[in-house]
C-alpha positions in Angstrom: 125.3 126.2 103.0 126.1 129.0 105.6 124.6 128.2 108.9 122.0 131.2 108.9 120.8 130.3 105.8 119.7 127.1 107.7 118.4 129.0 110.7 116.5 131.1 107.8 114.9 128.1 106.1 113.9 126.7 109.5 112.1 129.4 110.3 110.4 130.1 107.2 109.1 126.4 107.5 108.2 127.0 110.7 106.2 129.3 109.9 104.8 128.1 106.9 103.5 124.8 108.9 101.7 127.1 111.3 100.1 129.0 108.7 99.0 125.5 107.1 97.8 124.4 109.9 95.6 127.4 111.1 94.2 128.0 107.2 90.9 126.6 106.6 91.8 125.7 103.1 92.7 121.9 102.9 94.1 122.5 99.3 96.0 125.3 100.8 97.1 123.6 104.0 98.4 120.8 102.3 100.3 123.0 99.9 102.0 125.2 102.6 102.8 122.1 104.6 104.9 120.8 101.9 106.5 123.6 101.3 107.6 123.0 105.0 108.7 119.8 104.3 110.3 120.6 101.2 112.7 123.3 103.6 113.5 121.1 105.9 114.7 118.7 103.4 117.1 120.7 101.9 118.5 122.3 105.3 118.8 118.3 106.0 120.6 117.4 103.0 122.1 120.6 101.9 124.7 119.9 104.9 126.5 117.2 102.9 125.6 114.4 105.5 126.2 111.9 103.2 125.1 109.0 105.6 121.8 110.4 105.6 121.1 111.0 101.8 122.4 107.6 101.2 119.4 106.6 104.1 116.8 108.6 101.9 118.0 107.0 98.7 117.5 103.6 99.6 113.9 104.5 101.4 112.8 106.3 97.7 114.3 103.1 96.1 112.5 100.6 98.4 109.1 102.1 98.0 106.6 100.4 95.6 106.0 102.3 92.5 102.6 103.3 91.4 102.5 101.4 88.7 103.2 98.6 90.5 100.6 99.2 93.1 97.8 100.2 90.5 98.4 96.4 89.0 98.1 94.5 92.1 94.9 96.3 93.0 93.3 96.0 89.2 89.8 94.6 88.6 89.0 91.2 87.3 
């Protein structure tokens, strides 16, 4: 990915975070903030840092699934 196109989606979720966070909306805060996040996750791994996908790929795996969390905390 070209290097302005980076500087492009940083801005943009830049901006988008600010806009979250000043919007009285929680539905809409929350929505704009991860659209943010989702940015600045692919100027992160859109650069081909492999070290650092491989990092994010073993967090995602080591996380508990739901499934596995909603049967722990079942009723008896």
């Amino acid at each position: 990915m070209p290097w302005w196109l980076d500087l492009v989606l940083m801005a943009v979720a830049a901006l988008l975070w600010l806009k979250g966070s000043e919007n009285m909306d929680d539905v809409w805060s929350v929505f704009l903030k991860a659209l943010a996040v989702v940015a600045v996750i692919v100027v992160l791994l859109g650069g081909r840092q492999i070290v650092f996908e491989i990092a994010a790929l073993g967090l995602a795996l080591w996380l508990p699934s739901a499934a596995r969390c909603d049967r722990e905390h079942e009723p008896l």
